[in-house]
PDB file as gemmi writes it, atoms N, CA and C in Angstrom:
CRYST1    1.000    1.000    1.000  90.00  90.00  90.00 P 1                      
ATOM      1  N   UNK A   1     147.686 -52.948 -39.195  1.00  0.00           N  
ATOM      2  CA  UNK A   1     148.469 -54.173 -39.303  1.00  0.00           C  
ATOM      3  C   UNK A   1     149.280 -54.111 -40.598  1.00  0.00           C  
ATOM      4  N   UNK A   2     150.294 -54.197 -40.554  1.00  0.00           N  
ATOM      5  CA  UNK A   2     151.366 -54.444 -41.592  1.00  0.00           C  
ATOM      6  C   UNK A   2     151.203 -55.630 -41.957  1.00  0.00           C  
ATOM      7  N   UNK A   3     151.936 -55.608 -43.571  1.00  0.00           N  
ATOM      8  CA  UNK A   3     151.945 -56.387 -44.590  1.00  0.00           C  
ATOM      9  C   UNK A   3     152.486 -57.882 -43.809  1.00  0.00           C  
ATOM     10  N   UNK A   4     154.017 -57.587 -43.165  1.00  0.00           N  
ATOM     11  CA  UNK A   4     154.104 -58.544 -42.899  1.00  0.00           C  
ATOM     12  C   UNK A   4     153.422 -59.296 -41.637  1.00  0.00           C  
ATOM     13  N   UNK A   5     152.636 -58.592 -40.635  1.00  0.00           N  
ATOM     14  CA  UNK A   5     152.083 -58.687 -39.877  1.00  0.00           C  
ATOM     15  C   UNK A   5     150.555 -59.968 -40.561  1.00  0.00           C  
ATOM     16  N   UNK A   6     150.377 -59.358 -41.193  1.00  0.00           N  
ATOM     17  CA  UNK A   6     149.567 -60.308 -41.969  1.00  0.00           C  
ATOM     18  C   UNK A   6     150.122 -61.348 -42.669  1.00  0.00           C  
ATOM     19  N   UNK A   7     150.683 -61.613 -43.173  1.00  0.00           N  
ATOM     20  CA  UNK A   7     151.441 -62.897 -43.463  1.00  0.00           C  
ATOM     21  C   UNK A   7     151.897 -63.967 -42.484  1.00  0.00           C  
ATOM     22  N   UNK A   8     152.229 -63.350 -41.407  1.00  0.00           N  
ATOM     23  CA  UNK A   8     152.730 -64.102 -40.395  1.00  0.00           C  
ATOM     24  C   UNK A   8     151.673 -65.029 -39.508  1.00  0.00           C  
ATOM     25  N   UNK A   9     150.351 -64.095 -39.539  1.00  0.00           N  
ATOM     26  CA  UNK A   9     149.098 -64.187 -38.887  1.00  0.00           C  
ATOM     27  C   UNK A   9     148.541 -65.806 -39.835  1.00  0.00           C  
ATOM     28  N   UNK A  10     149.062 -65.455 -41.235  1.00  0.00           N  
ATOM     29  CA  UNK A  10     148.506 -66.976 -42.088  1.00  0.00           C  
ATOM     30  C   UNK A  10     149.409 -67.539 -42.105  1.00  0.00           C  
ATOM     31  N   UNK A  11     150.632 -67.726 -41.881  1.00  0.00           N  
ATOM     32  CA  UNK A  11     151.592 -68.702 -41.519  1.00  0.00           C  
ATOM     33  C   UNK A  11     151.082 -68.971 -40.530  1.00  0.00           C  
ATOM     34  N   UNK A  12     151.013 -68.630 -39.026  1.00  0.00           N  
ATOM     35  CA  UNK A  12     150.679 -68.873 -38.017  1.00  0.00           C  
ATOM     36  C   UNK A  12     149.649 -69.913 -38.071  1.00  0.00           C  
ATOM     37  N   UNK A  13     148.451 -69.728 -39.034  1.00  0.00           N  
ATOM     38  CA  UNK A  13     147.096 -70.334 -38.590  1.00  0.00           C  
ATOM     39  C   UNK A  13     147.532 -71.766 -39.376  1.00  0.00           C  
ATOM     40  N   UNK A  14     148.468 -71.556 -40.378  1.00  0.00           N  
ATOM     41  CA  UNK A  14     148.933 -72.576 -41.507  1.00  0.00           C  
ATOM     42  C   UNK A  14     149.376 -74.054 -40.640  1.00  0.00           C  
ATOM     43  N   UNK A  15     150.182 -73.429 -40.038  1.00  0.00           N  
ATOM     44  CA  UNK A  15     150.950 -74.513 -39.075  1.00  0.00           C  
ATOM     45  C   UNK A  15     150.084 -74.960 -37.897  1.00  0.00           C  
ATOM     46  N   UNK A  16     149.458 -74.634 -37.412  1.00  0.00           N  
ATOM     47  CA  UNK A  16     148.480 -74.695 -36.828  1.00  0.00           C  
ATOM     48  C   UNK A  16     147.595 -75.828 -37.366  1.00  0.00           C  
ATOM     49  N   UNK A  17     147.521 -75.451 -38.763  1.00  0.00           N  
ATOM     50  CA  UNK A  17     146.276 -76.286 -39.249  1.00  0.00           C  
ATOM     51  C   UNK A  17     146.900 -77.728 -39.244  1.00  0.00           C  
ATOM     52  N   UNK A  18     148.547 -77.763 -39.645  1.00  0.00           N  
ATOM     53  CA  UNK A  18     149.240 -78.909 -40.256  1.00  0.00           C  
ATOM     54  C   UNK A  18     149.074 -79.774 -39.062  1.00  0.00           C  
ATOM     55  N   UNK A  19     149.656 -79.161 -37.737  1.00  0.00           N  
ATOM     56  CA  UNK A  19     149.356 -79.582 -36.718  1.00  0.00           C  
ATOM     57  C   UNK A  19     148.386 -80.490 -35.994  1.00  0.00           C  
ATOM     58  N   UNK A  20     147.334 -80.068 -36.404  1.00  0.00           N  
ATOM     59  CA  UNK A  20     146.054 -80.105 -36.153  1.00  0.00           C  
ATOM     60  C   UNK A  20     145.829 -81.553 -37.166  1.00  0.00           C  
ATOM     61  N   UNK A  21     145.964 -81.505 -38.073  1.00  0.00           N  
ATOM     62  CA  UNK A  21     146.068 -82.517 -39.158  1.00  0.00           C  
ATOM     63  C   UNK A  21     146.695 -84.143 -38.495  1.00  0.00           C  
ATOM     64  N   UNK A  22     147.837 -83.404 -37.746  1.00  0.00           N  
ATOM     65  CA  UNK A  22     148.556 -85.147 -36.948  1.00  0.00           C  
ATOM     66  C   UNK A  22     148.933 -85.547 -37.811  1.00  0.00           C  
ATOM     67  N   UNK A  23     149.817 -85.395 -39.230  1.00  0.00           N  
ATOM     68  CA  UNK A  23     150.139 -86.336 -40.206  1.00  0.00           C  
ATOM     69  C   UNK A  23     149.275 -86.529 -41.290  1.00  0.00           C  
ATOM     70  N   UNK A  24     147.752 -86.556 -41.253  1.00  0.00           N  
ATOM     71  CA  UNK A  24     146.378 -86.800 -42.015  1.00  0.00           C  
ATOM     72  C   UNK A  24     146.853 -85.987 -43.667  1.00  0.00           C  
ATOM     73  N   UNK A  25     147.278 -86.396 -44.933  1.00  0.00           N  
ATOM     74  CA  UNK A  25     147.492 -86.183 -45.363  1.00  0.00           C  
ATOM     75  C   UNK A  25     146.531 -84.973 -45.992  1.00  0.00           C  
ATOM     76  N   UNK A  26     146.787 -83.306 -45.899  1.00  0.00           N  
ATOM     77  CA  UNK A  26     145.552 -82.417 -46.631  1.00  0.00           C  
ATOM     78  C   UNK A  26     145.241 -82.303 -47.802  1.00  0.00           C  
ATOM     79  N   UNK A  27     144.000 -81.893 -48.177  1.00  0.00           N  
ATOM     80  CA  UNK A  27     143.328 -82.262 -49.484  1.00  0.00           C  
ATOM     81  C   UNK A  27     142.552 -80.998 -49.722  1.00  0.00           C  
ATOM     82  N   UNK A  28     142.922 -80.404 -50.908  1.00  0.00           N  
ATOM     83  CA  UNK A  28     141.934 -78.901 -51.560  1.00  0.00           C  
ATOM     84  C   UNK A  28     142.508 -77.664 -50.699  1.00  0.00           C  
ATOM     85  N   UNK A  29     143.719 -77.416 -49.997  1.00  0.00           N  
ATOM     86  CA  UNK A  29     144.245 -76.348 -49.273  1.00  0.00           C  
ATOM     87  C   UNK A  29     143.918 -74.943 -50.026  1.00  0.00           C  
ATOM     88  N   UNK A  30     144.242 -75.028 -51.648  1.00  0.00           N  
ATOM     89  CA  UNK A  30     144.006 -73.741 -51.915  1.00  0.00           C  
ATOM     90  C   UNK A  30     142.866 -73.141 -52.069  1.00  0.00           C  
ATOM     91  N   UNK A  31     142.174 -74.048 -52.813  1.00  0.00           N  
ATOM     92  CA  UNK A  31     140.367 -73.774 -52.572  1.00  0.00           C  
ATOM     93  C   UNK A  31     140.048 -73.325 -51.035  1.00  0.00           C  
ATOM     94  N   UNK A  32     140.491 -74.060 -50.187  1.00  0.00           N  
ATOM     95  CA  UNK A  32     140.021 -73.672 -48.314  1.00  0.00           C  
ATOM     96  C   UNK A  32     140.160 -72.616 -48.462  1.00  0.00           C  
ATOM     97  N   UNK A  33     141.854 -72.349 -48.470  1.00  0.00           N  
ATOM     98  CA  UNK A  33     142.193 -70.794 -47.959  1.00  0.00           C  
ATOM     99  C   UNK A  33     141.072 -69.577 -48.847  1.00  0.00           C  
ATOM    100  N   UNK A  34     141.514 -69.676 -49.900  1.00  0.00           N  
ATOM    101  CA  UNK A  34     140.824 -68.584 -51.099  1.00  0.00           C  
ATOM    102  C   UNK A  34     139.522 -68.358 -50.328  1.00  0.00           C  
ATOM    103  N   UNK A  35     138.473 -69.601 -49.995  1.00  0.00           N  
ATOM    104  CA  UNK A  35     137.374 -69.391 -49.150  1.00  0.00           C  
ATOM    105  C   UNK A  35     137.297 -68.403 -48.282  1.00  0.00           C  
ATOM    106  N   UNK A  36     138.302 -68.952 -46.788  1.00  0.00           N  
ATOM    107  CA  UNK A  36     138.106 -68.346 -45.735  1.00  0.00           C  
ATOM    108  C   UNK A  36     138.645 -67.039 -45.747  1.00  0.00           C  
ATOM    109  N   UNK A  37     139.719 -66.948 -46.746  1.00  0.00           N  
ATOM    110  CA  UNK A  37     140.057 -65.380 -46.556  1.00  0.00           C  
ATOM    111  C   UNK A  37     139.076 -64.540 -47.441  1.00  0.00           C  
ATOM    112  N   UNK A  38     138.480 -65.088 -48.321  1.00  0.00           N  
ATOM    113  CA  UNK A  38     138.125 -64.146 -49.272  1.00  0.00           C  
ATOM    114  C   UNK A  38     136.881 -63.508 -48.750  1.00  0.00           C  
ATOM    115  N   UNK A  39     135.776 -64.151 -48.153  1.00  0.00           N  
ATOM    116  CA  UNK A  39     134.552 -63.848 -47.584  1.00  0.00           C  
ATOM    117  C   UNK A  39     134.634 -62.556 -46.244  1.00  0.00           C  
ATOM    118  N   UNK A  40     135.971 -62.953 -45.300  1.00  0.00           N  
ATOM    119  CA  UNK A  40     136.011 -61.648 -44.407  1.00  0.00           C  
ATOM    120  C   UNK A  40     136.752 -60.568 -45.231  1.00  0.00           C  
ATOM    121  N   UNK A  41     137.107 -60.551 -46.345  1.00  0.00           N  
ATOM    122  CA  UNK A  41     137.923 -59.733 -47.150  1.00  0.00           C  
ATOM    123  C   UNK A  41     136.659 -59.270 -47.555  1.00  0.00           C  
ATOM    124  N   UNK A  42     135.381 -59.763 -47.984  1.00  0.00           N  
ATOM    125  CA  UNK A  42     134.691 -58.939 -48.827  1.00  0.00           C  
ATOM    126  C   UNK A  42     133.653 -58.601 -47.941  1.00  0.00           C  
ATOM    127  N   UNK A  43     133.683 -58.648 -47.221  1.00  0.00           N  
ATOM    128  CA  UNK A  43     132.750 -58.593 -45.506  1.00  0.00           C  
ATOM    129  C   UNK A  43     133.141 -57.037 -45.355  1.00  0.00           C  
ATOM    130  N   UNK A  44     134.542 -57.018 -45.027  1.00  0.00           N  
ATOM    131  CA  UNK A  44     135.208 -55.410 -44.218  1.00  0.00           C  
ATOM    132  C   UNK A  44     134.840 -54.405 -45.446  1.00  0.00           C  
ATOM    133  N   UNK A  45     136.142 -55.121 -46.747  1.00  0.00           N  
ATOM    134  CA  UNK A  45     135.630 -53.899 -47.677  1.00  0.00           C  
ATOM    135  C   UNK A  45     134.315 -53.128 -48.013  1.00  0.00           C  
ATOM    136  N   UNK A  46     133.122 -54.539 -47.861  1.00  0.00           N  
ATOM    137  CA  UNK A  46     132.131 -54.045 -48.685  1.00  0.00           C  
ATOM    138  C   UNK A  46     130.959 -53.301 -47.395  1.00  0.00           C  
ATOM    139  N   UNK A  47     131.725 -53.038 -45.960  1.00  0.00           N  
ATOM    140  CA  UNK A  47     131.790 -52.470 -44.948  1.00  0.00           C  
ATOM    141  C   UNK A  47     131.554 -50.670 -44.925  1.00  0.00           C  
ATOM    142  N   UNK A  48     132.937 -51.112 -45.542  1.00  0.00           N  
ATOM    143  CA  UNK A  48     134.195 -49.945 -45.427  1.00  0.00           C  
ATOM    144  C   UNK A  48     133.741 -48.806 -46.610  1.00  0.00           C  
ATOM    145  N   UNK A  49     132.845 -49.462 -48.018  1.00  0.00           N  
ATOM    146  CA  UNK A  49     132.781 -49.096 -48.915  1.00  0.00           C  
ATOM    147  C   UNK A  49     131.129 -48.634 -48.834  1.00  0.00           C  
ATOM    148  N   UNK A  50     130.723 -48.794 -47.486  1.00  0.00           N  
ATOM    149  CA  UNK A  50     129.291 -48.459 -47.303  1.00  0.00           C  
ATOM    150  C   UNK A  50     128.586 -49.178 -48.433  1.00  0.00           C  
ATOM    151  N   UNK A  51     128.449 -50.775 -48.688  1.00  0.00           N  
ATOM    152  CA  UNK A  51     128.423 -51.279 -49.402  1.00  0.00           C  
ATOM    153  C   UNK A  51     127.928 -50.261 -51.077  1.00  0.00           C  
ATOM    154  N   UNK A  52     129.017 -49.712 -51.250  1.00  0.00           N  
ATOM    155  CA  UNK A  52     129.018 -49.537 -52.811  1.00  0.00           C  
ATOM    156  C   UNK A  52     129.882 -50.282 -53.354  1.00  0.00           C  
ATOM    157  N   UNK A  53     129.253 -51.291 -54.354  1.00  0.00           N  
ATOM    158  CA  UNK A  53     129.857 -52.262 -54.995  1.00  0.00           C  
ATOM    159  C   UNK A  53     131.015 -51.833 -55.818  1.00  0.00           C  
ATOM    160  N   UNK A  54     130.918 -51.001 -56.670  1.00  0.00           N  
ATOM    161  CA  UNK A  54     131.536 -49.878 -57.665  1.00  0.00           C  
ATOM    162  C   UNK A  54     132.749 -49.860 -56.663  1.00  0.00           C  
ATOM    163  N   UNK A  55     132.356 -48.833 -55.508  1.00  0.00           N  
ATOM    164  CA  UNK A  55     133.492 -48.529 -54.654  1.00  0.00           C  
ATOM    165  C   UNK A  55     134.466 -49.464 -54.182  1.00  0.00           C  
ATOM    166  N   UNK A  56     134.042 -50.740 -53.822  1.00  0.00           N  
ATOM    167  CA  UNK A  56     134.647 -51.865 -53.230  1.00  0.00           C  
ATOM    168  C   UNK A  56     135.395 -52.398 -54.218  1.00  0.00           C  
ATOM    169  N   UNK A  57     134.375 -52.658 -55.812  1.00  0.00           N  
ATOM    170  CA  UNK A  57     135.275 -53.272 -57.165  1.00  0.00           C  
ATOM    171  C   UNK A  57     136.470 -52.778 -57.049  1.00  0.00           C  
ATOM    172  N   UNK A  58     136.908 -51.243 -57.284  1.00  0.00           N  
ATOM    173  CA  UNK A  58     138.000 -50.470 -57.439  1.00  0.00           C  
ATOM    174  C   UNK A  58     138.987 -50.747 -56.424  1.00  0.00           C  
ATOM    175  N   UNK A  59     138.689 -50.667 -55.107  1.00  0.00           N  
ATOM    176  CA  UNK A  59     139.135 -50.999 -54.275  1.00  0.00           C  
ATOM    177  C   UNK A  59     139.872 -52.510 -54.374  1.00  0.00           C  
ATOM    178  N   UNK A  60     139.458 -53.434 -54.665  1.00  0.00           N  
ATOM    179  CA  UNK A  60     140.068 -54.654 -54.853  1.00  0.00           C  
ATOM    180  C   UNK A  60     140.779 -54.861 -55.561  1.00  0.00           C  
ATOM    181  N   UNK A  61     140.200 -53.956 -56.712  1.00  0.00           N  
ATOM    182  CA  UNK A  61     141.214 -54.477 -58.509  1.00  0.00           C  
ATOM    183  C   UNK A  61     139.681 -55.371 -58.823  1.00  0.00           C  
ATOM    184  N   UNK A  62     139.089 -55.741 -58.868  1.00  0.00           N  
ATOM    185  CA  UNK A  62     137.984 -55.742 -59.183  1.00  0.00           C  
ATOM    186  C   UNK A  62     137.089 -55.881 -60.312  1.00  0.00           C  
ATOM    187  N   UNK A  63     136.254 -56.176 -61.268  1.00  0.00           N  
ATOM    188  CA  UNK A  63     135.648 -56.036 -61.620  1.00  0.00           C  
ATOM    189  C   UNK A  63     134.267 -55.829 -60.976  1.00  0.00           C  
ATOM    190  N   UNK A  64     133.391 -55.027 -60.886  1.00  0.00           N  
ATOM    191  CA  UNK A  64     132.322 -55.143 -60.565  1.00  0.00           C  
ATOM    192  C   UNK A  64     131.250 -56.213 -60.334  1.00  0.00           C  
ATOM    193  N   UNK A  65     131.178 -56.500 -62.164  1.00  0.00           N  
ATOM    194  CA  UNK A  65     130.804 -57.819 -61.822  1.00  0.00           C  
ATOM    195  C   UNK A  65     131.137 -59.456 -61.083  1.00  0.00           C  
ATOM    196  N   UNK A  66     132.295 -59.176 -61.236  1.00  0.00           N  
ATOM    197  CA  UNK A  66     133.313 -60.097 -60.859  1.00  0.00           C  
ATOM    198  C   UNK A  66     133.121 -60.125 -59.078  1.00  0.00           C  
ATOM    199  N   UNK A  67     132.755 -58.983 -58.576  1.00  0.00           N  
ATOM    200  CA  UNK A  67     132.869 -58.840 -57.132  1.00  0.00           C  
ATOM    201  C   UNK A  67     131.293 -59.118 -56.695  1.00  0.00           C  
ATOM    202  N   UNK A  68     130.266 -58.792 -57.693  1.00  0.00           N  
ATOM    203  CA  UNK A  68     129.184 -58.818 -56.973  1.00  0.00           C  
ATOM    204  C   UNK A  68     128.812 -60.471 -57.654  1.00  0.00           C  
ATOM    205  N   UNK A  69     129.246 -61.096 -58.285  1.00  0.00           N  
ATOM    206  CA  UNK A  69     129.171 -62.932 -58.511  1.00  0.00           C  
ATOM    207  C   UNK A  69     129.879 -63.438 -57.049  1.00  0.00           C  
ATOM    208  N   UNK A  70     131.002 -63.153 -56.232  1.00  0.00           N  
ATOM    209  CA  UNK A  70     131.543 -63.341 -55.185  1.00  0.00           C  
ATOM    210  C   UNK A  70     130.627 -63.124 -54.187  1.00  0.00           C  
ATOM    211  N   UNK A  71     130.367 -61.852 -54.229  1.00  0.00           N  
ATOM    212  CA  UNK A  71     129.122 -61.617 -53.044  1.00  0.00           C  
ATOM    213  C   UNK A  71     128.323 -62.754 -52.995  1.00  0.00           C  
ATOM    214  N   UNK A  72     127.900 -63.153 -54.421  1.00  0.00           N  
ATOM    215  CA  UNK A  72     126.031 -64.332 -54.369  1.00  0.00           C  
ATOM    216  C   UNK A  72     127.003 -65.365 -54.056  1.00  0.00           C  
ATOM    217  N   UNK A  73     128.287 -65.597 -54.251  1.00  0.00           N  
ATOM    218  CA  UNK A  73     128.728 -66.767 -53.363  1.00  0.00           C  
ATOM    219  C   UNK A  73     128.828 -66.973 -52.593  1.00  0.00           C  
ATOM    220  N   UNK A  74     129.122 -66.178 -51.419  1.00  0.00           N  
ATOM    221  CA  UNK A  74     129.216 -66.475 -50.132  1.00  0.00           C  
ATOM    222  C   UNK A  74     127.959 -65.711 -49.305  1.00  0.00           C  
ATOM    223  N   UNK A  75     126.893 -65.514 -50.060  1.00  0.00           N  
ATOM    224  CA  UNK A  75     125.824 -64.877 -49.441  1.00  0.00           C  
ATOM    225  C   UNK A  75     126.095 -63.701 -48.614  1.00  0.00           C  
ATOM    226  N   UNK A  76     126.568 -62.752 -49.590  1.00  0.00           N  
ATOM    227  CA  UNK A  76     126.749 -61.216 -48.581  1.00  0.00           C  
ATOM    228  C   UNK A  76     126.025 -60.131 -49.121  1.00  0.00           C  
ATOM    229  N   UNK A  77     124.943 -60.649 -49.983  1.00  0.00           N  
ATOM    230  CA  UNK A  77     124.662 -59.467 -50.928  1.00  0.00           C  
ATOM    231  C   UNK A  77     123.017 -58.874 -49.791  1.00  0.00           C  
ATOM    232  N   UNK A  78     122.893 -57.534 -49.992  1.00  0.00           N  
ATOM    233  CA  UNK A  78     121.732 -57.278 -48.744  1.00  0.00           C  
ATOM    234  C   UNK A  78     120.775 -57.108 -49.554  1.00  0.00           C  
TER     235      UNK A  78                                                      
END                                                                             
């Protein structure tokens, strides 16, 4: 999937959401998003990276620690 392929995919769900909303004025959008994308983001990588944390940090831009405090947030750590 291309770059812009992905962008379009969160525009897509964006409008969708506004939609969905009926007018309902939204509240905390950037906190949501950061959420929902960030957890399948660290789901695949830390997949992909045969969960080596090290490996995945780099991979992201990362700090290590920084990535494995994310993990205990969204409960992905094994």
């Amino acid at each position: 999937m291309s770059k812009i392929n992905l962008e379009e995919c969160v525009r897509s769900s964006l409008e969708s959401y506004f939609q969905d909303l009926d007018g309902i004025t939204p509240d905390g959008m950037y906190d949501m998003m950061v959420r929902v994308v960030e957890k399948p983001l660290l789901e695949v990588v830390m997949h992909h990276a045969a969960h080596n944390q090290s490996r995945a940090a780099e991979w992201l831009g990362l700090n290590r620690n920084t990535l494995r405090k994310k993990l205990v947030e969204h409960q992905l750590l094994k």
